[in-house]
C-alpha positions as CSV (number, residue, x, y, z in Angstrom):
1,X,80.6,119.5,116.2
2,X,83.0,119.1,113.1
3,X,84.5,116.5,114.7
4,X,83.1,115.0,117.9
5,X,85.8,114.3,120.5
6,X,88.5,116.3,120.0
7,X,88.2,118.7,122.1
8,X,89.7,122.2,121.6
9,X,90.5,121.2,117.6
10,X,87.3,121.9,117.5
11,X,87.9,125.4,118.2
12,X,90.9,125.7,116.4
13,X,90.0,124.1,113.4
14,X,88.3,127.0,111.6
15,X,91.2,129.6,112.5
16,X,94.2,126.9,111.2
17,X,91.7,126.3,107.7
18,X,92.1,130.1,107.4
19,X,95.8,130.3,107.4
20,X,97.0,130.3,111.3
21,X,99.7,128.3,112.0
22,X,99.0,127.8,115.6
23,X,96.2,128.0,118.0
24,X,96.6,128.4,122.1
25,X,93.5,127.7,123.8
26,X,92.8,126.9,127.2
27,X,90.4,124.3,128.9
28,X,89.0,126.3,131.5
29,X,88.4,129.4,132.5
30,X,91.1,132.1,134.5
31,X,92.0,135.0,136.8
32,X,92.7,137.7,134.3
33,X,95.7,138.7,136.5
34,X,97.3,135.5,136.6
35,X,96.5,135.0,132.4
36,X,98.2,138.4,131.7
37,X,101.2,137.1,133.3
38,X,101.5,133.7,131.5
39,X,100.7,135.5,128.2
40,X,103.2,137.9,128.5
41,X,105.6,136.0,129.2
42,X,104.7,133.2,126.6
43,X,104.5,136.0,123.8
44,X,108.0,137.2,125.1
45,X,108.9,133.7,124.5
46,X,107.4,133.2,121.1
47,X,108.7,136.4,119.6
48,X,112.6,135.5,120.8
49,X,112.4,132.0,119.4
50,X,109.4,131.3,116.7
51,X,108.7,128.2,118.6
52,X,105.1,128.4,119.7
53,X,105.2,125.1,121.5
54,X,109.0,125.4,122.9
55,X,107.5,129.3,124.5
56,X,104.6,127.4,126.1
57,X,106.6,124.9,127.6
58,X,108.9,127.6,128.8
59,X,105.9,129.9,130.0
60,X,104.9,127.1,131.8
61,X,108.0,126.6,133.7
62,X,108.4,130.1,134.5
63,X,104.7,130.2,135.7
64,X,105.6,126.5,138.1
65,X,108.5,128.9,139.3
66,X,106.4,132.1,140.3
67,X,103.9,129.9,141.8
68,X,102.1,131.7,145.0
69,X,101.6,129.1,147.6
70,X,98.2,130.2,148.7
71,X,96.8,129.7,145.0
72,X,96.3,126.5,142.8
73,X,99.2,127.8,140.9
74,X,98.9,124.8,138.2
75,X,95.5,126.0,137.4
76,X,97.1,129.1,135.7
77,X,99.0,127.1,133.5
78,X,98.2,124.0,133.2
79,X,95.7,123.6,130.9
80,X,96.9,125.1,127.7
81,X,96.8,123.6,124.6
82,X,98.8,124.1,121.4
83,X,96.8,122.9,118.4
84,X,98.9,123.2,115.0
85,X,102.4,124.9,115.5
86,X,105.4,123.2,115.2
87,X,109.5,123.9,115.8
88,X,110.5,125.6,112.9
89,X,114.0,123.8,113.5
């Protein structure tokens, strides 16, 4: 480890060195089905607005609002991470 504790920088570290302004990552694994419907939203999100964080905070909300009752539907969602990225406003 670059730098031991933190997590998911970690991961993102070498990608924001080489010029990416923002890294999504997620702390667990996930149901392809349920990740292609957070992603598409959250990119539908991103390209109307720029924001990366304001899209996944959005995503998130619209993900909390599909949420089938017979799943951990937090689990889809919940453990995204933005690391670099800010509002461009």
């Amino acid at each position: 480890e670059l730098f031991p504790g933190r997590g998911t920088a970690n991961v993102a570290l070498p990608f924001l060195a080489a010029g990416v302004p923002a890294v999504l990552a997620n702390l667990w694994p996930l149901q392809d089905d349920r990740a292609a419907d957070f992603f598409s939203d959250f990119y539908s999100l991103l390209k109307d607005s720029g924001d990366p964080l304001g899209a996944l905070r959005q995503a998130q909300v619209t993900a909390l609002s599909k949420a089938d009752p017979s799943l951990p539907g937090s689990a889809a969602w919940m453990g995204f991470e933005l690391v670099g990225g800010s509002s461009p406003h």
